[in-house]
C-alpha positions as CSV (number, residue, x, y, z in Angstrom):
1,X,85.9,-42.2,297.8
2,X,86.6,-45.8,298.5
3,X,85.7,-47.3,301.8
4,X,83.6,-49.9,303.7
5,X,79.8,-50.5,302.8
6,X,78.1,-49.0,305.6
7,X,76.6,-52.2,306.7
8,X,80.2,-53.8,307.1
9,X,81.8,-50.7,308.9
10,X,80.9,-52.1,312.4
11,X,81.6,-55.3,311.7
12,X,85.4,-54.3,310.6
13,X,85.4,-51.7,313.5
14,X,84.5,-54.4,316.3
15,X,87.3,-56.9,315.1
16,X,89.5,-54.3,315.7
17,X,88.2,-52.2,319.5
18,X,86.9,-53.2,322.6
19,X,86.7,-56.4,324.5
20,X,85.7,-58.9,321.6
21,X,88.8,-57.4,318.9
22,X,90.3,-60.3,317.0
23,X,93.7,-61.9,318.3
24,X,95.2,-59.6,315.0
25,X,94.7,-56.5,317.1
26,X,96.5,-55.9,321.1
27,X,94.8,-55.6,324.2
28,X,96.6,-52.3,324.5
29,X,96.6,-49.2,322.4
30,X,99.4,-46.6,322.8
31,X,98.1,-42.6,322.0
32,X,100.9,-40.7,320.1
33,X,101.2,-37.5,318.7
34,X,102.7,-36.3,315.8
35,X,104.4,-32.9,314.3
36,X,104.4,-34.3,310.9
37,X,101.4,-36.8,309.7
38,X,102.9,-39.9,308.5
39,X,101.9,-42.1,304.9
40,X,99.5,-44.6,305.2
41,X,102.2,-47.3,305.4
42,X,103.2,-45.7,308.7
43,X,106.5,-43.9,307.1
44,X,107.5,-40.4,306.7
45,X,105.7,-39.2,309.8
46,X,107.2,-37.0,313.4
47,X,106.5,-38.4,316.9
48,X,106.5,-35.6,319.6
49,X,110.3,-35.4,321.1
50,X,111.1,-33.8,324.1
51,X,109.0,-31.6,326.7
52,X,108.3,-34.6,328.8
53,X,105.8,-36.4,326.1
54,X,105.5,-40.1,326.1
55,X,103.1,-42.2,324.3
56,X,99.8,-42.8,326.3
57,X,98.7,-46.5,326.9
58,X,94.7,-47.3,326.2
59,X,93.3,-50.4,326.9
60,X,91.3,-52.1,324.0
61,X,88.0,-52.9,326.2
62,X,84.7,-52.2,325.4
63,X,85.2,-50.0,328.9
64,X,87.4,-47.7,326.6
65,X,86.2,-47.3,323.3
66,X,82.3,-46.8,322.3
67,X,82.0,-49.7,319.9
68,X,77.9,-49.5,319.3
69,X,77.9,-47.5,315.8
70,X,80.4,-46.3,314.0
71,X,82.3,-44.1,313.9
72,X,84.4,-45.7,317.1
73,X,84.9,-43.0,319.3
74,X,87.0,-42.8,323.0
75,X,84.8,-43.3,326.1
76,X,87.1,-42.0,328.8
77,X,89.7,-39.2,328.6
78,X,93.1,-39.8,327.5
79,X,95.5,-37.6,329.4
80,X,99.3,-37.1,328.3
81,X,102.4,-36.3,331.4
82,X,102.5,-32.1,331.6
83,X,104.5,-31.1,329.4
84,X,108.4,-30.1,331.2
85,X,109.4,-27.9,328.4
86,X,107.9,-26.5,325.4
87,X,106.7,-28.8,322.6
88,X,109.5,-28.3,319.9
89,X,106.7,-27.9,317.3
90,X,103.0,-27.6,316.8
91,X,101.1,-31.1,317.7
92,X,99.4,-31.8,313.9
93,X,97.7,-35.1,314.4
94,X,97.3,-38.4,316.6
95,X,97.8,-41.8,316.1
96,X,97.6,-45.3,317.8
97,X,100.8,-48.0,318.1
98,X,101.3,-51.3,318.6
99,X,103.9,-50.5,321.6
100,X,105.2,-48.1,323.7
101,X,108.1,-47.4,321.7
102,X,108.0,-48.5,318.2
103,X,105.3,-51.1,317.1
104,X,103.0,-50.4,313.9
105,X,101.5,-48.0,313.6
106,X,97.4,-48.9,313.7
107,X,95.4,-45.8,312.5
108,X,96.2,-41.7,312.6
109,X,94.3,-38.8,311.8
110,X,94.9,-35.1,311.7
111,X,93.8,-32.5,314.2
112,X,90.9,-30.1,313.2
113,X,93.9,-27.4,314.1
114,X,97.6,-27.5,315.1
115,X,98.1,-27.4,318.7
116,X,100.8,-25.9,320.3
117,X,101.8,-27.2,324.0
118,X,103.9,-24.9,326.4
119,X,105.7,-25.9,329.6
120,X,103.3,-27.0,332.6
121,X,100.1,-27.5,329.7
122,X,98.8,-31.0,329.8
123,X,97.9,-32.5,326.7
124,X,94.8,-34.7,326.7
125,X,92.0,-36.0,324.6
126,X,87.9,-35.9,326.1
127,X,85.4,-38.3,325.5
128,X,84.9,-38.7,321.5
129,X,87.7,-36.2,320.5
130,X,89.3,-39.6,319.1
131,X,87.0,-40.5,316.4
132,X,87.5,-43.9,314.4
133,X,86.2,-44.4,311.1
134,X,85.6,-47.4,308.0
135,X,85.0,-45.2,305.1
């Protein structure tokens, strides 16, 4: 499988999280979840509509992300609005935006299961469920 040598994986991973990332990546990450996994160039995919879902801001600080081996993984829990209505379709997979709306589309990965969210359930992500990878 192609990928990063594993002594340039950290490297590559700190230029892109936490409080030293190059001036290529933004101070601010936005959480998304998808219904339908996009390509790799960011097309083809399905945001979450509806059911009170919005896009989840993270701050790209060393506060937020564990940047001292990789994988990267999330430090503090990422918590999504309660869901008002019923997801229209099961959650697949995450990703991380450039912007709250829109933007490019960073990195994604799938769920280890579909999730389904119901009406009053709050959607969230603990410490290292988000795990961020060179290989």
């Amino acid at each position: 499988m192609p990928g990063l040598m594993d002594a340039y994986e950290l490297p590559a991973l700190k230029a892109i999280f936490g409080t030293a990332h190059t001036a290529d990546f933004p101070n601010t990450y936005f959480i998304m979840l998808f219904t339908v996994m996009p390509v790799d160039a960011g097309t083809g995919g399905a945001e979450v509509v509806g059911g009170g879902y919005g896009r989840q801001s993270y701050a790209n600080t060393d506060a937020n992300w564990n940047i001292l081996a990789a994988p990267v993984v999330n430090k503090t829990t990422i918590t999504f609005p309660t869901a008002t209505a019923n997801y229209p379709a099961s959650v697949v997979g995450w990703g991380m935006a450039t912007a709250l709306t829109g933007g490019a589309i960073v990195f994604t990965a799938p769920l280890s299961a579909p999730a389904t969210f119901l009406s009053g359930e709050v959607p969230s992500f603990s410490p290292g469920d988000l795990s961020i990878g060179a290989d």
